[in-house]
C-alpha positions in Angstrom: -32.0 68.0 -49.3 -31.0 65.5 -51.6 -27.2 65.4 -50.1 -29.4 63.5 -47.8 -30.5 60.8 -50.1 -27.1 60.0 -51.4 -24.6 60.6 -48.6 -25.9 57.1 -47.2 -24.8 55.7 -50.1 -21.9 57.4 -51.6 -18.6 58.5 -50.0 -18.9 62.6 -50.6 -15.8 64.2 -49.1 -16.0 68.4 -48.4 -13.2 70.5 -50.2 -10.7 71.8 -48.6 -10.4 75.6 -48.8 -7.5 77.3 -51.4 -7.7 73.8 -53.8 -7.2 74.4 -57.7 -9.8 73.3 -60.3 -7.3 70.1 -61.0 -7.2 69.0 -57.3 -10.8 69.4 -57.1 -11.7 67.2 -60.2 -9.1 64.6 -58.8 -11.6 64.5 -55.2 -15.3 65.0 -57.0 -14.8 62.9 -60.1 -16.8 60.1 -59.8 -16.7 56.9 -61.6 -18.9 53.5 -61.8 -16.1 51.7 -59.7 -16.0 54.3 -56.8 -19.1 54.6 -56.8 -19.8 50.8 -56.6 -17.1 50.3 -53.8 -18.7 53.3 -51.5 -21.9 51.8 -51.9 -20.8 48.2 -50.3 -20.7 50.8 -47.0 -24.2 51.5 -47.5 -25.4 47.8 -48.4 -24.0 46.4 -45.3 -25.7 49.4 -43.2 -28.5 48.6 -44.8 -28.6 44.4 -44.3 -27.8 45.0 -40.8 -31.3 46.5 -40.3 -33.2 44.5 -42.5 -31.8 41.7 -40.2 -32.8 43.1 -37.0 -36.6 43.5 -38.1 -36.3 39.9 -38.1 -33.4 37.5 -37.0 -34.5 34.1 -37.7 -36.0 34.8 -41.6 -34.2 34.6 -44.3 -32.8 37.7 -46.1 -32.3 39.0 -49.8 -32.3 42.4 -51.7 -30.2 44.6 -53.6 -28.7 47.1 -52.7 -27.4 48.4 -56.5 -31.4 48.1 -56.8 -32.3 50.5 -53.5 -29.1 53.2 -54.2 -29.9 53.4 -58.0 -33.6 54.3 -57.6 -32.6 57.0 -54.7 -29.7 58.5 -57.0 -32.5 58.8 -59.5 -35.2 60.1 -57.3 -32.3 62.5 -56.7 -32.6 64.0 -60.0 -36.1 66.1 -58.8 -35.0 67.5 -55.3 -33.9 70.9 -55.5 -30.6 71.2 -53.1 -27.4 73.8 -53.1 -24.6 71.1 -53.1 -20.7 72.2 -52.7 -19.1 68.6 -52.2 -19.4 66.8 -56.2 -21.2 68.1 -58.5 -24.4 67.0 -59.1 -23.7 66.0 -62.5 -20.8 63.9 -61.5 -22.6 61.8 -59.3 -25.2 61.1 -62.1 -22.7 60.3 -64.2 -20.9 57.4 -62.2 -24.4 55.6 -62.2 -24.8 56.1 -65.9 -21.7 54.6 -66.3 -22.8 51.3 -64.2 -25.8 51.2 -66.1 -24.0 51.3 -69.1 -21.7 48.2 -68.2 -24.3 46.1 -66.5 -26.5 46.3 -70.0 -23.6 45.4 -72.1 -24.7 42.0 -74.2 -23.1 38.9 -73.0 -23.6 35.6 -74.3 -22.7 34.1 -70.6 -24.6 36.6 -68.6 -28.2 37.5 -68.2 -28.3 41.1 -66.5 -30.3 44.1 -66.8 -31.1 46.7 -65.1 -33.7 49.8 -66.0 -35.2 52.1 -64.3 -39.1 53.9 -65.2 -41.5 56.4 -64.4 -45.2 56.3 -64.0 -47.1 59.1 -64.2 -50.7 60.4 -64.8 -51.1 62.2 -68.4 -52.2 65.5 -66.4 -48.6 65.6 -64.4 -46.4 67.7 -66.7 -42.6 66.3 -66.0 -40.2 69.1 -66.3 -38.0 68.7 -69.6 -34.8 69.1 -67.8 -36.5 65.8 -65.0 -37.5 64.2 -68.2 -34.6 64.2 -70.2 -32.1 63.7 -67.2 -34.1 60.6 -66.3 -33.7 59.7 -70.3 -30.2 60.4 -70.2 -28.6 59.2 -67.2 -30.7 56.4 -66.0 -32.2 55.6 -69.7 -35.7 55.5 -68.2 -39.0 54.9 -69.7 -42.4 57.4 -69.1 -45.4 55.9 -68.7 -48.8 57.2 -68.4 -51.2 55.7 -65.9 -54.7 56.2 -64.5 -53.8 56.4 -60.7 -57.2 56.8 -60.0 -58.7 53.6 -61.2 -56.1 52.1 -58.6 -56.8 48.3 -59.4 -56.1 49.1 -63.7 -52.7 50.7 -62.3 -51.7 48.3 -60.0 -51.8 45.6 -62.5 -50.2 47.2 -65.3 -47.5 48.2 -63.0 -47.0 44.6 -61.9 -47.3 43.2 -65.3 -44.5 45.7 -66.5 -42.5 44.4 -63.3 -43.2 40.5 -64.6 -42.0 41.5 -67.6 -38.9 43.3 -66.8 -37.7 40.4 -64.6 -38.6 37.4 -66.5 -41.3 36.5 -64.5 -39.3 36.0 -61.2 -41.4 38.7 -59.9 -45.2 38.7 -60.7 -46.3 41.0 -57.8 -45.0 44.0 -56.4 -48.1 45.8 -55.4 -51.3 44.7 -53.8 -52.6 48.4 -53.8 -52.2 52.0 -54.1 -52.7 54.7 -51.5 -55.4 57.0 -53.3 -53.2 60.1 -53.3 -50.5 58.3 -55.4 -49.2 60.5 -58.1 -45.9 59.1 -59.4 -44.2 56.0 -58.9 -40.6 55.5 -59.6 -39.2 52.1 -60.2 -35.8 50.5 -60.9 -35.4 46.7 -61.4 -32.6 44.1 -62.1 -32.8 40.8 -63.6 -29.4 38.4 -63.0 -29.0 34.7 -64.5 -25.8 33.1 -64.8 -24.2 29.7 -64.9 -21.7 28.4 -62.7 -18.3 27.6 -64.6 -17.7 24.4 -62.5 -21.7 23.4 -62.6 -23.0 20.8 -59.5 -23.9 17.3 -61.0 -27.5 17.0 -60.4 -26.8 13.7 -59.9 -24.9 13.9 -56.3 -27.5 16.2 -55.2 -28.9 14.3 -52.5 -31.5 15.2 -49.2 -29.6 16.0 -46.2 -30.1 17.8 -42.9 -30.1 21.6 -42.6 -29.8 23.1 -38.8 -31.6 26.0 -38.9 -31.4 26.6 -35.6 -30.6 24.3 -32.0 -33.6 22.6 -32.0 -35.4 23.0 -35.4 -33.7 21.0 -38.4 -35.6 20.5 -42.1 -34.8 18.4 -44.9 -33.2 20.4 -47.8 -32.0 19.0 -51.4 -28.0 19.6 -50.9 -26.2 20.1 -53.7 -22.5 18.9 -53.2 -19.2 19.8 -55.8 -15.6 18.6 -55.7 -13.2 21.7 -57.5 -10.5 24.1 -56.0 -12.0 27.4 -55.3 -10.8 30.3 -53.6 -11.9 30.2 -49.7 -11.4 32.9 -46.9 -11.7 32.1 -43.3 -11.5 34.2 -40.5 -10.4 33.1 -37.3 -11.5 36.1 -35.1 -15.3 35.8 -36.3 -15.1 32.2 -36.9 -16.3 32.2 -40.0 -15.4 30.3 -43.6 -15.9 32.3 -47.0 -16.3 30.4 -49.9 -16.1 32.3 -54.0 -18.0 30.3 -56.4 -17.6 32.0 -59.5 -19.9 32.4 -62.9 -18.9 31.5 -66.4 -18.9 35.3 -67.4 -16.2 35.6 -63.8 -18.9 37.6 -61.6 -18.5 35.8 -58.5 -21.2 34.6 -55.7 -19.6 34.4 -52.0 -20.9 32.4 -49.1 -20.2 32.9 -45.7 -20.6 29.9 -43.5 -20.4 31.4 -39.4 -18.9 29.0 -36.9 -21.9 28.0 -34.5 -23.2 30.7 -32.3 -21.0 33.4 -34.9 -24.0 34.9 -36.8 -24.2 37.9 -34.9 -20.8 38.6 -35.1 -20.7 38.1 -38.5 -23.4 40.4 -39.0 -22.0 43.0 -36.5 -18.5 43.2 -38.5 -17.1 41.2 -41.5 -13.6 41.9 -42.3 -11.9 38.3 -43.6 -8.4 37.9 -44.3 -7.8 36.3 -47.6 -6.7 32.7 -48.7 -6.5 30.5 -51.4 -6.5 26.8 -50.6 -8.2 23.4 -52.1 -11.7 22.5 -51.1 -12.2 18.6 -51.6 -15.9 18.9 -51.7 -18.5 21.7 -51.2 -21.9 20.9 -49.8 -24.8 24.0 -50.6 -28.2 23.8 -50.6 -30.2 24.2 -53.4 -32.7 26.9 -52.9 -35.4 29.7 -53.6 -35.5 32.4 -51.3 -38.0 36.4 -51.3 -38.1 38.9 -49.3 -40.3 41.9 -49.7 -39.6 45.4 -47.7 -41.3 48.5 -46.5 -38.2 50.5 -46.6 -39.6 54.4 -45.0 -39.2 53.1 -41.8 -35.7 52.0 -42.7 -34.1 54.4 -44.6 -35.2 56.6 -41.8 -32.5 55.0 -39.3 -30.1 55.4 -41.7 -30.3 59.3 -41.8 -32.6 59.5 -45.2 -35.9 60.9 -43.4 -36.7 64.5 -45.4 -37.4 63.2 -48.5 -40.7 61.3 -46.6 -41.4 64.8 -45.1 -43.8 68.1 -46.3 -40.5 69.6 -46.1 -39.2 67.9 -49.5 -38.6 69.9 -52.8 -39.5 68.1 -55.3 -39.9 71.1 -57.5 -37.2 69.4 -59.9 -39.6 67.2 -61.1 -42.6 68.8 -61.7 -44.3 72.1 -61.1 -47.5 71.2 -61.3 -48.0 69.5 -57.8 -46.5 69.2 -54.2 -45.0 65.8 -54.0 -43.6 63.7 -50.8 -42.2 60.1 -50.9 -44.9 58.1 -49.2 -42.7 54.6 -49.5 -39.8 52.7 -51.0 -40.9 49.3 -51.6 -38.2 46.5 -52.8 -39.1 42.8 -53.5 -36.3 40.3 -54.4 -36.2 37.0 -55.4 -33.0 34.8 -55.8 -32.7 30.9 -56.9 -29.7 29.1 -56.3 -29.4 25.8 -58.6 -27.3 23.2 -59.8 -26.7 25.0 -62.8 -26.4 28.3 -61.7 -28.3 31.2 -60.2 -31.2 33.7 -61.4 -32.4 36.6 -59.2 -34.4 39.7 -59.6 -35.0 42.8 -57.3 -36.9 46.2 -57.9 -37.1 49.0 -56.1 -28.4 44.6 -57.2 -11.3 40.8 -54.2 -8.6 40.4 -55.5 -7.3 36.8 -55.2 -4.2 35.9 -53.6 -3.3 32.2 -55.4 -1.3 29.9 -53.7 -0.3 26.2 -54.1 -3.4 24.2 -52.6 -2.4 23.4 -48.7 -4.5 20.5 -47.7 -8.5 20.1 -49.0 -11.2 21.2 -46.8 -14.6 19.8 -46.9 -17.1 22.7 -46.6 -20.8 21.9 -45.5 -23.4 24.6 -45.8 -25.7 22.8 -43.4 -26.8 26.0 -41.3 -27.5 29.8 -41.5 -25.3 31.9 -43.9 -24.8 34.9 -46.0 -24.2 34.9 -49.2 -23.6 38.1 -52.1 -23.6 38.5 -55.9 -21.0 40.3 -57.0 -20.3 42.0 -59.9 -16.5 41.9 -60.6 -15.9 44.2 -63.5 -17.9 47.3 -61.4 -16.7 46.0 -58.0 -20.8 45.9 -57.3 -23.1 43.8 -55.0 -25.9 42.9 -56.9 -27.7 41.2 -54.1 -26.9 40.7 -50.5 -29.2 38.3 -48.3 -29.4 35.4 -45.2 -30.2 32.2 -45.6 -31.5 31.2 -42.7 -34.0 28.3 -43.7 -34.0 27.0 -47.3 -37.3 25.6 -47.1 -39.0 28.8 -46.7 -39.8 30.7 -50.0 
């Protein structure tokens, strides 16, 4: 039922009995910031399996990207829901869409969603202008069954949407492919306190005990705000964007990865960083998510058992797979990422400066400040490897 496409990524809470219409509004009303902030749950549940498939590559998607193209798949399955209304829910990620394609002169995001569809496949209006209306989606007609045509016009439409950062998405389509829904993000910002190119130098990066490569490291004297937790062992560092979204990177002590990755709860402070040390980088992933999503409780939607009657009357559909592909460069002058399928500071006087060295795995996250929304969330485990 579709409760069990979104309760993995938003917090639903069941009512009370005896509670008037005004209490109820006050626990189902759901906005873009909520909604952001209960799907950080969801994108650390889903990072911690993406890094088990695999613990030594590196690691990037988004998981606005993942949530936003289930909430809309959402839109077709039939389901009697009591918790928030359905409409509600919608709502909050109209509202995120809404802010995220605001024009900005200092930020470069967007972030769309589209249908494809065969001409014979009559969309319900309702589907169709939900999609419209809520998630401002395109239809497309395709020709699913000359596979290659489609796959390249999907792709191309995919380079398009994300400035070229991504050029392939699919290599080919199962021959019983009848829709394909798709939601990308394109991010580009500039750092407000850039690194001089000039005092980027090469410089050893331990990527594990006994393997260390050669990376370009970019280094950067300011006062930023840093965390550090002392029970993980692990240093945060907030490097933030001309247009105040934020990126945070989270340097483990040695041998603290897995903790880190098991539980990240940092206690906050502000002091003065003499000199940061980060490689520059370029980083993809790409993910066959079925599998995945499974684990985390989403499994009917994959099953005969679906209803997707919501979306169309004209044929029995299934999900067959989620596919997401990301891409993130981290430069001297700032960062550009793309994906399809995405604290409050305490300041204090500066105590004594800290020189930071990003010469070994870390995590890092793009956050969006004025939803309270990770835009991507990824490992880098080895800079070197595309």
């Amino acid at each position: 039922r579709w409760g069990e496409v979104l309760c993995p990524l938003i917090s639903v809470h069941c009512l009370p009995e005896n509670v008037t219409p005004e209490e109820q509004h006050k626990v189902t009303s759901v906005d873009g910031h909520s909604l952001a902030s209960s799907n950080t749950d969801f994108a650390f549940s889903l990072y911690k399996q993406l890094a088990l498939k695999d613990p030594n590559k590196n690691v990037i998607f988004s998981p606005l990207s993942v949530s936003i193209a289930l909430a809309f798949l959402s839109l077709g399955l039939m389901f009697n829901l009591t918790e928030t209304p359905e409409t509600e829910i919608h709502q909050g990620f109209q509202h995120l869409l809404q802010t995220f394609n605001q024009p900005s002169n200092q930020l470069q995001l967007s972030v769309g969603n589209a249908i494809f569809v065969p001409e014979e496949l009559k969309l319900l209006d309702k589907f169709r202008k939900d999609a419209e209306a809520f998630y401002a989606s395109e239809v497309l007609s395709i020709n699913f069954k000359d596979s290659e045509a489609a796959v390249k016009l999907i792709n191309e439409y995919v380079k398009n949407k994300t400035h070229g950062k991504i050029e392939k998405l699919l290599n080919d389509l199962d021959v019983l492919t009848n829709l394909i829904l798709l939601n990308y993000i394109f991010f580009k910002a500039q750092w407000k306190t850039p690194f001089n190119p000039n005092h980027t130098y090469e410089s050893e990066f331990h990527v594990s005990k006994n393997e260390r490569v050669k990376v370009p490291m970019m280094t950067l004297r300011l006062e930023t705000p840093y965390f550090r937790d002392e029970e993980l062992g692990c240093t945060l560092v907030e490097l933030t964007y001309t247009s105040n979204d934020s990126a945070l990177f989270i340097l483990p002590d040695e041998g603290k990865m897995q903790d880190l990755e098991a539980k990240l709860t940092p206690e906050t402070l502000t002091r003065h960083i003499d000199e940061l040390s980060l490689p520059r980088f370029s980083i993809s992933s790409d993910y066959q998510l079925r599998d995945i999503l499974s684990q985390l409780g989403i499994k009917k939607i994959f099953t005969s058992d679906a209803d997707f009657s919501g979306i169309t009357n004209d044929h029995k559909l299934a999900v067959s797979q989620v596919i997401h592909k990301a891409v993130l460069d981290v430069g001297e002058e700032g960062t550009e990422g793309a994906a399809v399928t995405a604290v409050i500071m305490f300041t204090s006087l500066p105590l004594h400066a800290l020189n930071i060295s990003f010469n070994r795995p870390f995590l890092l996250s793009i956050f969006c400040k004025e939803t309270q929304s990770i835009i991507f969330l990824g490992k880098v485990t080895n800079p070197k490897e595309a």
